[in-house]
C-alpha positions as a printed Julia matrix, in Angstrom:
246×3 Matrix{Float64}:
   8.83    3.98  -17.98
   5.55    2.75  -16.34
   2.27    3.78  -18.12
  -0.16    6.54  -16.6
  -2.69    3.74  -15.94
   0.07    1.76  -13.87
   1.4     4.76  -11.7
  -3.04    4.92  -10.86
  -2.75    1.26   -9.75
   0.03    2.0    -7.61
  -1.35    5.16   -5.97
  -4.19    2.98   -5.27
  -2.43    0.09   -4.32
  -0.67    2.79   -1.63
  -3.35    4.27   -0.61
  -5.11    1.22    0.39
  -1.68    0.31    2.36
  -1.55    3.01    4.2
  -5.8     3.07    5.17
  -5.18   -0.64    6.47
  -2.07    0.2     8.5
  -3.71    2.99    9.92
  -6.85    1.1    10.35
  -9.29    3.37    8.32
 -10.37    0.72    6.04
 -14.59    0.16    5.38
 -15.85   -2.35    8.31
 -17.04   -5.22    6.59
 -13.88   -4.89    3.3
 -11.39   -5.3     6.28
 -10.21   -2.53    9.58
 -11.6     0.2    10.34
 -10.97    2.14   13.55
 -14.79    2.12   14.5
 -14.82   -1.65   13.78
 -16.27   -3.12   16.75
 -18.28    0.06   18.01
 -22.18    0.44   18.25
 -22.1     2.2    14.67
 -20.0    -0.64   13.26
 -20.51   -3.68   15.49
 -18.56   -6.83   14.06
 -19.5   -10.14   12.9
 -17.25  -11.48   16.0
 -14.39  -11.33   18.32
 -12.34  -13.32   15.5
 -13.52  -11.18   13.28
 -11.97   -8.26   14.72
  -8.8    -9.98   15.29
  -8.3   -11.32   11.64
  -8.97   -7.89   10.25
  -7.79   -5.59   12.98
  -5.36   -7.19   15.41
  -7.07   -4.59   17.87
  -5.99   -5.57   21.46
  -8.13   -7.29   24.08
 -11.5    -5.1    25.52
 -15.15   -4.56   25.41
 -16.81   -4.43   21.7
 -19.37   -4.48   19.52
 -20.5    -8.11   17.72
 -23.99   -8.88   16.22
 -26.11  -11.98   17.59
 -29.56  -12.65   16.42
 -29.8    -9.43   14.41
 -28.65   -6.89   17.28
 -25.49   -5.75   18.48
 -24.23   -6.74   21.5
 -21.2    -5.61   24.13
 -18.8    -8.32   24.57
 -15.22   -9.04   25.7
 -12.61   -9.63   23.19
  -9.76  -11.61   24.43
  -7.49  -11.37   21.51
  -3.99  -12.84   23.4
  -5.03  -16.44   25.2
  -5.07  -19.25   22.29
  -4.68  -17.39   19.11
  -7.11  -14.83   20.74
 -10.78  -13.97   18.91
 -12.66  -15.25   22.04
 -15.5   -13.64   24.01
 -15.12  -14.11   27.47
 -17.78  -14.62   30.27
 -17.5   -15.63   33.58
 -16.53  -12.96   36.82
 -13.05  -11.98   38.44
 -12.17   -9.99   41.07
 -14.23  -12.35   43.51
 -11.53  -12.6    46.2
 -13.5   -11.47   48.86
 -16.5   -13.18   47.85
 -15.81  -16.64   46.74
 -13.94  -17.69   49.81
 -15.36  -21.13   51.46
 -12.67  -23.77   52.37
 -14.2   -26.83   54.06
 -17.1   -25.0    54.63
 -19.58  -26.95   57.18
 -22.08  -24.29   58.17
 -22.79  -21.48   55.58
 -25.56  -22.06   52.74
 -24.99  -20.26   49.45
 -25.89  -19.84   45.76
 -23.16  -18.51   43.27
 -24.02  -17.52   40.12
 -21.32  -18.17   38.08
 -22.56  -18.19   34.51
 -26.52  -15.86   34.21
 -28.68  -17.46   31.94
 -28.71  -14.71   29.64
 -25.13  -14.94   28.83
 -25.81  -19.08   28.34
 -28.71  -17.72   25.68
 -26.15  -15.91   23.86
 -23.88  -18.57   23.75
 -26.8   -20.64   22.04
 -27.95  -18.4    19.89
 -24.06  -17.25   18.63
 -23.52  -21.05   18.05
 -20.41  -21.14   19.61
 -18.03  -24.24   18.41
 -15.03  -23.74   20.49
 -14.55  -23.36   24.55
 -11.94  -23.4    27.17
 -12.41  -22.64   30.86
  -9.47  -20.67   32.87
  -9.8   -20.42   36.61
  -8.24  -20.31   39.92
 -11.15  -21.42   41.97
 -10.04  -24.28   44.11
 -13.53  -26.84   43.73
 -14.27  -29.8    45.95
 -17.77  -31.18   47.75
 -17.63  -33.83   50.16
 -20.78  -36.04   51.33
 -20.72  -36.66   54.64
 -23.53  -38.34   57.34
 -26.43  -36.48   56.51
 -28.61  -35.82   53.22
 -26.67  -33.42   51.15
 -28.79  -30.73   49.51
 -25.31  -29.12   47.66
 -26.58  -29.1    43.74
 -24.35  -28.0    40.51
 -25.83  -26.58   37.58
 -23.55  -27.24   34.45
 -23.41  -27.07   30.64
 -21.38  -29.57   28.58
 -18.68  -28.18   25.99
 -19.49  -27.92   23.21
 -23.06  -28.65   23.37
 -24.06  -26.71   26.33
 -26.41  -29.44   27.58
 -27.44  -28.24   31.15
 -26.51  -31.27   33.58
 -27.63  -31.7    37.58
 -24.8   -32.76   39.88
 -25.58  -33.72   43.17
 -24.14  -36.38   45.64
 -27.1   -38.79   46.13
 -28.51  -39.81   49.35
 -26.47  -40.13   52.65
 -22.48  -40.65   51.79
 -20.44  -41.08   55.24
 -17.71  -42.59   53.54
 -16.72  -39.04   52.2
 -17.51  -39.63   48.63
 -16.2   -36.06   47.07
 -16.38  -34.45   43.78
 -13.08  -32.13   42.51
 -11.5   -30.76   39.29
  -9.62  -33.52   37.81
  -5.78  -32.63   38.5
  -4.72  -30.02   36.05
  -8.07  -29.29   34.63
 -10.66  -27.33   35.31
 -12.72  -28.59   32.67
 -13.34  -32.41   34.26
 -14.84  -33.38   37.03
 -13.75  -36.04   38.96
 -15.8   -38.7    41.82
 -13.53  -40.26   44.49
 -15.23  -42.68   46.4
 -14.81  -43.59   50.58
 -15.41  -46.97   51.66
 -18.11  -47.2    49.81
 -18.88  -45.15   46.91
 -21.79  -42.56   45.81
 -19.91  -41.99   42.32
 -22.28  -42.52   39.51
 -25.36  -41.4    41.05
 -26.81  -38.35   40.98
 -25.2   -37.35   37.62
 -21.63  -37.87   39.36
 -19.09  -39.39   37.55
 -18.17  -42.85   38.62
 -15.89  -44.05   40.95
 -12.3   -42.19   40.01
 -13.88  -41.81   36.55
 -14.19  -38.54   35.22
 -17.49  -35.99   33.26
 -17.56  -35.19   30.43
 -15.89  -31.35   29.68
 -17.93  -29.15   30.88
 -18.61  -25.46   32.64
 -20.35  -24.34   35.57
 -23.64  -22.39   34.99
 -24.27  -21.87   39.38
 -23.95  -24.13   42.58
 -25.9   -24.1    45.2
 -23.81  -25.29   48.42
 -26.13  -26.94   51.08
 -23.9   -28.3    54.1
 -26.71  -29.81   55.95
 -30.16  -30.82   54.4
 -32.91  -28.95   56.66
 -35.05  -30.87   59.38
 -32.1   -32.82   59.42
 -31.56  -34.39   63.09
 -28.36  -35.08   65.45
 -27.4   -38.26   65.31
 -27.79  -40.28   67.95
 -24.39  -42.26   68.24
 -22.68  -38.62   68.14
 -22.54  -35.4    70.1
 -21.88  -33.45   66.95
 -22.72  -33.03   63.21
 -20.08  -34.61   60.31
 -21.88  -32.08   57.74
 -21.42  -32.0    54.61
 -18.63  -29.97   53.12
 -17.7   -28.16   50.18
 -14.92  -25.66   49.13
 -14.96  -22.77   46.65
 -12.36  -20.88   47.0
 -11.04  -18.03   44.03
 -11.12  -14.91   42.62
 -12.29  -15.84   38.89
 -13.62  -18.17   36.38
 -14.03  -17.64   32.8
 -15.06  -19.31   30.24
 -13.96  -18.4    26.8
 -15.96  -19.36   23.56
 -14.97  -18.9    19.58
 -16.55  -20.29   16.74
C-alpha cells in the first residue's frame, strides 16, 4: 500500500497535469492561459509555442524591457516566428511592366526593422507572391531598392547604374524570393550599383521599400526616336512577409 507522503506526490503530480493541459500553469514555470497577454507578455513567439502550443495570432513578447504586440505564426517551419511584412495588397501592389507611374512602397517601416535589431533575431525566411522584376532601359533610371541582408540586416542600395538600353533587369532568382538575380542585355549593367553580377546572384536578403522611377526627370526624347523605351519595373502581389525566430 503506498505511503501517505506518496499518495501527496501523486495528487500533486495530478494536479500539475491537469493545470498544464488546461493551460493554467504560472507564465514563466510553463502555460498559462494569459501567457502572451499585456499582463503576462512572453519572452517570444517560440516561447509561447514550446510551452503553450497556442495557435497562430497577435501576442504579447518583451523587447528592450517593454512589451510589445506581435504576430505569432506557430504552423510555417516548426512555427515560433513573428511575422512582419503586409497582405491583402491586391488592389494596391499591382504594376506589370509599368512605364509611366512613379511610386514608393513601403514594404518593411523602419520601426519594425528596429525591433528586429534590438530582438536579435538569428533566423529568417521570406514568403511572398509578389511577382519582382526592373528593367533598365534608354534613359537614366531613378528606380532604387532599399534592402536588409539575412541574417545581419545590413541595409543595402540597389539601383541599375547609369543608362542600360540593353535591358539589363533585376528578378527573384527562380524559386526564391530571397535572391536576387542580374541578367544582362548585350551589354551588361550587373555589378554596378550594388546589383549582382552578370547571372550571378545577392546575397539573401529582404526588402525594407522601393522606390520605382520609370523615367529619371528632365529627362529628354531622344532624338533617333518618336517615343520613350522607359524604364520598367513590375510589382505585382498581394503580400510579403518576412518571418524571423531566434
Amino acid at each position: 500500500m503506498a505511503s501517505t507522503s506518496s499518495k501527496c506526490i501523486l495528487v500533486v503530480i495530478g494536479v500539475v497535469v491537469t493545470l498544464l493541459v488546461h493551460g493554467q500553469v504560472d507564465a514563466y514555470g510553463g502555460c498559462s492561459s494569459s501567457l502572451g497577454t499585456p499582463d503576462n507578455p512572453a519572452l517570444s513567439c517560440q516561447h509561447i509555442l514550446d510551452v503553450c502550443y497556442k495557435p497562430s495570432g497577435y501576442y504579447y513578447i518583451i523587447a528592450a524591457g517593454v512589451y510589445i504586440k506581435v504576430y505569432c505564426e506557430m504552423d510555417l517551419n516548426g512555427g515560433g516566428w513573428v511575422r512582419y511584412g503586409k497582405s491583402g495588397m491586391g488592389s494596391v501592389w499591382h504594376y506589370i511592366d509599368e512605364n509611366k507611374a512613379e511610386v514608393d512602397l513601403e514594404i518593411i517601416p523602419p520601426s519594425r526593422i528596429k525591433q528586429m535589431s534590438e530582438l536579435k533575431f538569428t533566423e529568417f525566411f521570406v514568403q511572398t507572391d509578389v511577382v519582382f522584376r526592373m528593367f533598365g532601359d534608354n534613359s537614366v533610371n531613378p528606380s532604387n531598392l532599399t534592402t536588409r541582408t539575412i541574417p545581419w540586416l545590413e541595409q543595402r542600395k540597389v539601383y541599375i547604374d547609369g543608362y542600360a538600353d540593353d535591358l539589363t533587369r533585376l528578378q527573384f532568382q527562380l524559386n526564391n524570393v530571397e535572391i536576387m538575380t542580374c541578367i544582362p542585355g548585350s551589354s551588361s549593367k550587373c555589378g554596378q550599383g550594388g546589383t549582382p553580377s552578370a547571372n550571378g546572384q545577392s546575397k539573401p536578403f529582404f526588402f525594407e521599400s522601393v522606390h520605382f522611377g520609370p523615367r529619371a526627370k528632365g529627362a529628354q526624347l531622344p532624338s533617333h526616336s518618336r517615343r520613350w523605351h522607359r524604364n520598367r519595373y513590375s510589382w505585382n502581389g498581394t503580400y510579403y512577409f518576412v518571418y524571423a525566430r531566434h
